[in-house]
C-alpha positions as CSV (number, residue, x, y, z in Angstrom):
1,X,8.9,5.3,-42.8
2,X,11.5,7.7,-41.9
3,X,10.4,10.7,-39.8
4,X,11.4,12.9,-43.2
5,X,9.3,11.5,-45.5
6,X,7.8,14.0,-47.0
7,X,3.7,14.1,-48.0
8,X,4.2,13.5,-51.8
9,X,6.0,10.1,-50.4
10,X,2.9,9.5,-48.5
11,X,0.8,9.7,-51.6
12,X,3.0,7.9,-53.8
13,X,2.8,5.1,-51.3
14,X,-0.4,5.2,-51.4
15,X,-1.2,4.6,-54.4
16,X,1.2,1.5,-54.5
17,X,-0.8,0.1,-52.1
18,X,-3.7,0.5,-53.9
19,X,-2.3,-0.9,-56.9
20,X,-1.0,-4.0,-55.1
21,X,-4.2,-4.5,-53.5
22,X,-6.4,-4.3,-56.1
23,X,-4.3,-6.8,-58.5
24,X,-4.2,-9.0,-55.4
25,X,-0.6,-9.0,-55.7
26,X,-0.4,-8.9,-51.8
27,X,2.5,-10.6,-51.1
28,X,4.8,-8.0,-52.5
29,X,4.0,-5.2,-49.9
30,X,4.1,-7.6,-47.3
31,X,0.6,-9.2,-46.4
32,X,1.5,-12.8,-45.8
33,X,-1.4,-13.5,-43.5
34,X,-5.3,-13.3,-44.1
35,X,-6.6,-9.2,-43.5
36,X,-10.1,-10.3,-43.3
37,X,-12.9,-13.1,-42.6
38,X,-16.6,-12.6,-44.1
39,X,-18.9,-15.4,-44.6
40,X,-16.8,-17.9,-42.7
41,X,-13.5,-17.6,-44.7
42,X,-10.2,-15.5,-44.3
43,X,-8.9,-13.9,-46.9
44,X,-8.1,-10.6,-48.4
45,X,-11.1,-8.9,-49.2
46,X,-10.9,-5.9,-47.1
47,X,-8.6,-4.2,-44.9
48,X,-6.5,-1.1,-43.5
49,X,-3.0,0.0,-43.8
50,X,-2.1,2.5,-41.8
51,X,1.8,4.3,-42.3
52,X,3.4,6.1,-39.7
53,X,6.7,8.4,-39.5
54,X,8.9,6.4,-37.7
55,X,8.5,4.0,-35.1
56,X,7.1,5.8,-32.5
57,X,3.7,5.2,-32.4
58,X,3.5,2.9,-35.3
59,X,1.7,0.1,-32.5
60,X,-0.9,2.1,-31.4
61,X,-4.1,1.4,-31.3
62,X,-6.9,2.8,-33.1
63,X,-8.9,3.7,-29.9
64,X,-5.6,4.5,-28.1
65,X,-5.4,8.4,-27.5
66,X,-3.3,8.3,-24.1
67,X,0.4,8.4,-23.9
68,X,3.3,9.6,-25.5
69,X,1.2,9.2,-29.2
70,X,-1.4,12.2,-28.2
71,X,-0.9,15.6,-30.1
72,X,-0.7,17.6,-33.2
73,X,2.9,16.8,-34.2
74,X,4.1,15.2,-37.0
75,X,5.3,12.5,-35.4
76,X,1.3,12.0,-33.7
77,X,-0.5,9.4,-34.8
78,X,-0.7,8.2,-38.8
79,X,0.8,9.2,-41.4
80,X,-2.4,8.1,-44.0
81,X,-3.8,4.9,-44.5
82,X,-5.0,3.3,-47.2
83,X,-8.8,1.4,-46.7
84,X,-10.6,-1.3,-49.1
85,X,-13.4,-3.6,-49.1
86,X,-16.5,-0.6,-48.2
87,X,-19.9,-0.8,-48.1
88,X,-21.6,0.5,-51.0
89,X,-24.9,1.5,-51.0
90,X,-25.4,-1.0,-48.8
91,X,-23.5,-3.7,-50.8
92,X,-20.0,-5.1,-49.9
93,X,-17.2,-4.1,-53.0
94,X,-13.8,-5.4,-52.2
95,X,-12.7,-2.6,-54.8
96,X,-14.1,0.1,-53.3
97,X,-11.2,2.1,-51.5
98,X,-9.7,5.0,-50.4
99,X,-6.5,7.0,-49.2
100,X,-6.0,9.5,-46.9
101,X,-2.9,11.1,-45.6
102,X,-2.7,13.8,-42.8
103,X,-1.3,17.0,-43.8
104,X,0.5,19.3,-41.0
105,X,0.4,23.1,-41.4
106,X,2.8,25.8,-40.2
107,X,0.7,25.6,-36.6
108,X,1.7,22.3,-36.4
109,X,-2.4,21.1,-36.9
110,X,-3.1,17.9,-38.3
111,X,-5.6,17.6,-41.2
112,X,-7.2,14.6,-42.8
113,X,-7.2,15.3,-46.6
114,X,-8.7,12.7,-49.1
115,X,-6.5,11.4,-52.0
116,X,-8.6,9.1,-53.6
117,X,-11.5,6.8,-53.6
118,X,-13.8,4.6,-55.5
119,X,-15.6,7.1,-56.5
120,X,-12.9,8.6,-59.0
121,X,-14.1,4.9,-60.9
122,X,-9.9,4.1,-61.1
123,X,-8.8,1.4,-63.0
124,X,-5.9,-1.5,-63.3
125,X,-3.3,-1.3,-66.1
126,X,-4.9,-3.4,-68.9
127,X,-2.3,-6.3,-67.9
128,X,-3.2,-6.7,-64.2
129,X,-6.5,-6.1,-65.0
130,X,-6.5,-9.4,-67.3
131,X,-4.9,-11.4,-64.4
132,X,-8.0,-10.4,-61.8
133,X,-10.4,-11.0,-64.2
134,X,-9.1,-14.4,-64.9
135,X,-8.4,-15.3,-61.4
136,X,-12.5,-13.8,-60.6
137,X,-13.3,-16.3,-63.1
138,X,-11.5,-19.8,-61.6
139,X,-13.0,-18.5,-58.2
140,X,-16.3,-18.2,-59.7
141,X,-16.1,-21.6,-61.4
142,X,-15.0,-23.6,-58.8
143,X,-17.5,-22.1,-56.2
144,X,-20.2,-23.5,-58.8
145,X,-18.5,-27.1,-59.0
146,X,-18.3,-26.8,-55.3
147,X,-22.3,-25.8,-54.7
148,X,-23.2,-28.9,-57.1
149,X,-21.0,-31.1,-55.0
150,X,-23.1,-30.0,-52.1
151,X,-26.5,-29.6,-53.9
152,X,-25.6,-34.0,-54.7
153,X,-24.6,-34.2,-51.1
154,X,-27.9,-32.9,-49.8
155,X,-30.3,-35.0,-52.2
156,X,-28.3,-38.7,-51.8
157,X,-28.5,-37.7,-47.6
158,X,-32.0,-37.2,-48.0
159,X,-32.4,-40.6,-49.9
160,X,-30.9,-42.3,-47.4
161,X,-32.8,-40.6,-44.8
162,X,-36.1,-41.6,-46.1
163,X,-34.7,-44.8,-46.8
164,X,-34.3,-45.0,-43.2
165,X,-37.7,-44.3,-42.2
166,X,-37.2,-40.3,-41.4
167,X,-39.6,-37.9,-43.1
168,X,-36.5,-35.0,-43.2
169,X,-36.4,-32.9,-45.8
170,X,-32.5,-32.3,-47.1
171,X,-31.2,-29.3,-48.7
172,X,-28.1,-27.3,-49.5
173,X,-28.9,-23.3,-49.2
174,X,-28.1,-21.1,-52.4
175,X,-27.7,-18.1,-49.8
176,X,-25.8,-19.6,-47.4
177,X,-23.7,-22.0,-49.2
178,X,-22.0,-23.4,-46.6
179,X,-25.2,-24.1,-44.9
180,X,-26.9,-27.6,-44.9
181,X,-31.0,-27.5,-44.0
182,X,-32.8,-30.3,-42.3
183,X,-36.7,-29.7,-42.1
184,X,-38.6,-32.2,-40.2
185,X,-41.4,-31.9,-37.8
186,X,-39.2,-34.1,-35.3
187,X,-36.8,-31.1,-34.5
188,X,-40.1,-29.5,-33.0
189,X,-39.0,-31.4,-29.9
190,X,-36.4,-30.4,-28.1
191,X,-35.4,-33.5,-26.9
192,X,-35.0,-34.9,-30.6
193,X,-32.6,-32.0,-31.2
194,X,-30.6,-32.3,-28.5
195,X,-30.4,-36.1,-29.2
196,X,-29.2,-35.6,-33.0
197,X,-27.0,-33.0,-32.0
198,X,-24.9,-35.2,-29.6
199,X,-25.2,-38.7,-31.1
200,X,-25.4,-38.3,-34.7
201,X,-24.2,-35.3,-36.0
202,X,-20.4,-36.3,-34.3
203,X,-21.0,-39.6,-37.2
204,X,-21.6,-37.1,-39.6
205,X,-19.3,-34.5,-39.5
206,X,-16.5,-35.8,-41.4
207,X,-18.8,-36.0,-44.2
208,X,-20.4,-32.6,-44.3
209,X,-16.7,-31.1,-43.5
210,X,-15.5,-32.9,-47.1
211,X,-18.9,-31.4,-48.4
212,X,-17.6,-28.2,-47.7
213,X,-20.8,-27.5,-45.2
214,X,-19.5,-25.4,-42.2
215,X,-23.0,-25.0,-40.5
216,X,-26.5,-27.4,-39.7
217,X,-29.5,-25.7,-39.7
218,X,-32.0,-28.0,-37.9
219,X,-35.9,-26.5,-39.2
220,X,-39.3,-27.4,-37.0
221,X,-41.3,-28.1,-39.6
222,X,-43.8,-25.5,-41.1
223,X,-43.4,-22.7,-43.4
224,X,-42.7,-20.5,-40.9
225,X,-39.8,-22.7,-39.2
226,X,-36.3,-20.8,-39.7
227,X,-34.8,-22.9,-37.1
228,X,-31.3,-23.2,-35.6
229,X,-28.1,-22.9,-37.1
230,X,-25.4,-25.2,-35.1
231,X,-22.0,-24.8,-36.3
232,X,-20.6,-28.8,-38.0
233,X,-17.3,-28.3,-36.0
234,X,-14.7,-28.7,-39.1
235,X,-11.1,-28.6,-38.1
């Protein structure tokens, strides 16, 4: 931004960003590229913008407090930043946010004061509120289609499997669902494992990939067994 932007500009931007972001409408302040990965896929679901007067030390680092960028001034460090996807008791929201702008007094002392956050229970105009919600409900649906696809996937392997002669137990994880479970008593050896790993999970792995299985978890046997998690190798 320009060096005089004033505070209430700060704020005002602020709060674009955070309706932008929460309407996913991310492309119109100018995130083009994923801001995040959790559970294996990038995406938007949390994130940092930070806004600086001028370009002065608009590329520094978070952890960078040497060089020209060090100090009180206005032109030190961010302007405010706007934060989402935050830890909630524990739980991950991708609409729990907040702003913050630093405010510079007549000593020339930088303080962080809070604009909003979650907590203040904000919500969407009624229109872009509709769009999420529809949007939330296609990503829902098609991430059940997708788990029965694997859930099918899982029960024909086994089939064949046992067809085969192997006593391995086949199944897709509900937690992890992007996981595919073997159980077998054979993985106790780690000869066996080693073995399946090289020479038949390379035949496989186009397969699980179309699946939509990222990871192999190979379990010992037992109800104790958690096993090993191997990643499938997708492209």
């Amino acid at each position: 931004m320009p060096t005089n932007t004033t505070d209430d500009q700060v704020k005002s931007l602020l709060w674009l960003f955070r309706e932008k972001v929460r309407s996913h409408h991310f492309r119109e302040i100018g995130l083009t590229h994923p801001t995040s990965k959790q559970w294996g896929k990038e995406g938007y679901l949390s994130g940092t913008i930070s806004v600086y007067r001028g370009e002065k030390c608009a590329g520094e680092d978070f952890s960078d407090y040497n060089g020209p960028c060090v100090g009180p001034g206005i032109e030190s460090h961010e302007a405010g930043a706007y934060q989402w996807g935050l830890l909630v008791d524990g739980v991950f929201n991708s609409d729990a946010d907040s702003g913050t702008v630093y405010l510079v007094n007549e000593f020339n002392d930088r303080k962080l004061s809070e604009i909003f956050s979650y907590k203040d229970h904000w919500q969407l105009p009624a229109r872009l509120q509709a769009e999420v919600d529809t949007e939330k409900n296609a990503v829902q649906e098609k991430g059940k289609l997708e788990q029965v696809t694997r859930k099918l996937f899982a029960e024909q392997l086994q089939s064949r499997l046992r067809a085969s002669g192997f006593d391995i137990t086949v199944r897709a994880s509900d937690e992890q669902s992007e996981e595919l479970a073997l159980d077998s008593d054979i993985f106790k050896d780690t000869a066996t494992r080693v073995e399946f790993l090289r020479g038949v999970l390379p035949q496989w792995r186009h397969d699980l990939c179309s699946a939509g299985f990222r990871q192999l978890r190979l379990i010992r046997g037992g109800l104790f067994s958690t096993g090993d998690a191997y990643s499938v190798g997708c492209k």
